[in-house]
N, C-alpha and C positions, 0 to 999 in steps of 0.2 A: 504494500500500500504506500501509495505516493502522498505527501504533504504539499506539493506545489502543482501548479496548474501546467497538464498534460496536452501537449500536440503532437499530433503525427508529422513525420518525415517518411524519407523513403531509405532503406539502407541497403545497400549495393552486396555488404555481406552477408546478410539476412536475405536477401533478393527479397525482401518485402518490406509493408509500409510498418513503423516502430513506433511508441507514446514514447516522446522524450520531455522531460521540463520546457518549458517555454521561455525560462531566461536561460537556457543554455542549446536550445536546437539553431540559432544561427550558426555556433561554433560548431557542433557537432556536422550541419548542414554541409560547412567550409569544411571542413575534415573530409568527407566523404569524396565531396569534389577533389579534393586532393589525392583519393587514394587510401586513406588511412581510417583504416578501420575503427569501430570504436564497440567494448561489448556493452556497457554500464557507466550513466553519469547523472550529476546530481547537481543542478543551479546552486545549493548550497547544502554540502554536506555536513557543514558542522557551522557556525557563526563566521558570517566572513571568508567563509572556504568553499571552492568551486571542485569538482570530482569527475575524473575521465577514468575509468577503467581499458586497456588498449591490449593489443598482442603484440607481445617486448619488444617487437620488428617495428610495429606501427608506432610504440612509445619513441622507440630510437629515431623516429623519422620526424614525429613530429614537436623531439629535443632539439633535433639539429635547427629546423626550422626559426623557434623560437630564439633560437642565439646565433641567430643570422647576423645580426650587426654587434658581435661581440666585440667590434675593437671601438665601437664606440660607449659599448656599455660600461668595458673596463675603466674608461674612464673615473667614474664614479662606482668602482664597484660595488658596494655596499647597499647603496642605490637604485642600481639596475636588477635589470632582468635578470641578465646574465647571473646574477652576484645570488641572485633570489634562487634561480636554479641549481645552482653550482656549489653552493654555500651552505650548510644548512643551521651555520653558526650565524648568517647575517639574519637580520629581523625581517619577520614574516619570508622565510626560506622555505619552499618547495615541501614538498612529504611523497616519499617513494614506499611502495611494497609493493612483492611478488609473490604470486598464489600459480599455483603449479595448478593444472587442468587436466582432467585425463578424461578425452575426448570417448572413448571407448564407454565410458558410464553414461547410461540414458536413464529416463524415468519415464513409468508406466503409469500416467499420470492418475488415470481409470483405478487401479491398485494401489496407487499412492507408496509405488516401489522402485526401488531404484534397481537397474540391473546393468551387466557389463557387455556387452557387444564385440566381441575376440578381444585379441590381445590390447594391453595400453598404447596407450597415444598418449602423451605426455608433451603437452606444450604450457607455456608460460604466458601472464597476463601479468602487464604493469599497471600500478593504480597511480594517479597521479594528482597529488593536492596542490590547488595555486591560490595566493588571495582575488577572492572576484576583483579588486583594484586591477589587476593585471590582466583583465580581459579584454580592456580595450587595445593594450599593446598587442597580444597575441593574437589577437582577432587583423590587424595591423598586418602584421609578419605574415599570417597566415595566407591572405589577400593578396602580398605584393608578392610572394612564394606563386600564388599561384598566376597571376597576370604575369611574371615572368617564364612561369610556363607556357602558358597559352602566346605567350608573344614571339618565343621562341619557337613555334608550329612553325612549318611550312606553309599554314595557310587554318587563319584562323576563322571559322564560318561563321555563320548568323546565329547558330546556336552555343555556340560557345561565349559569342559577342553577350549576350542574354544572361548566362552563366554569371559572367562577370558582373553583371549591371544588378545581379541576385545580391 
């Protein structure tokens, strides 16, 4: 059960439509376009705290993203982003954990059973806490991430032009 107000998006890894928060399905929305999957998030998971849950490949992708302009973050490290993700000593720093998945476990939901489907499948999911303040920036990065991709196409259409202007 959710405490925040629910909207559908569409999500590319699900191949179908998802309830996400409604202050955080813009970001999640940009994610998608990008590629980057996302399994679980929370507009505010604890006072102040924004929540992406990702798959470690997707978390790695969309770290690098966010400290895209580290040489001007470092400036002020303590300050920046950078410093925010990198740091967990500076104020209001980042919060990482890893939950291990073993893809092979299904549930019967009918029997309210969980059961195993052959051998394990063991993959990993990064949880990712940021303060909502930092939304705007990453929402930022995330944007110019991706208009730099689409402008580097060979040829960018009508519907991608649209994409953008989302």
């Amino acid at each position: 059960m959710t405490k925040h107000k629910q909207v559908e998006i569409y999500s590319p890894a699900f191949e179908r439509n998802i309830k996400v928060d409604a202050g955080i399905a813009d970001l999640i929305e940009l994610l998608h376009k990008l590629d980057i999957a996302t399994y679980l998030s929370c507009q505010e998971n604890r006072s102040g705290i924004m929540w992406i849950d990702f798959h470690s490949l997707d978390a790695d992708v969309f770290l690098t993203i966010c400290a895209s302009n580290r040489e001007e973050d470092i400036v002020d490290f303590d300050n920046s982003l950078y410093g925010r993700m990198m740091d967990p000593y500076v104020k209001h720093s980042w919060e990482y954990n890893t939950h291990p998945h073993d893809w092979a476990e299904k549930v019967n939901e009918e029997k309210n059973e969980v059961y195993y489907d052959g051998d394990s499948d063991i993959d990993s999911s990064i949880s990712i806490r940021f303060p909502i303040t930092d939304y705007p920036l990453i929402m930022e990065r995330l944007h110019s991430h991706l208009v730099k991709i689409l402008s580097s196409a060979p040829e960018v259409d009508e519907v991608e032009e649209t994409q953008l202007d989302q």
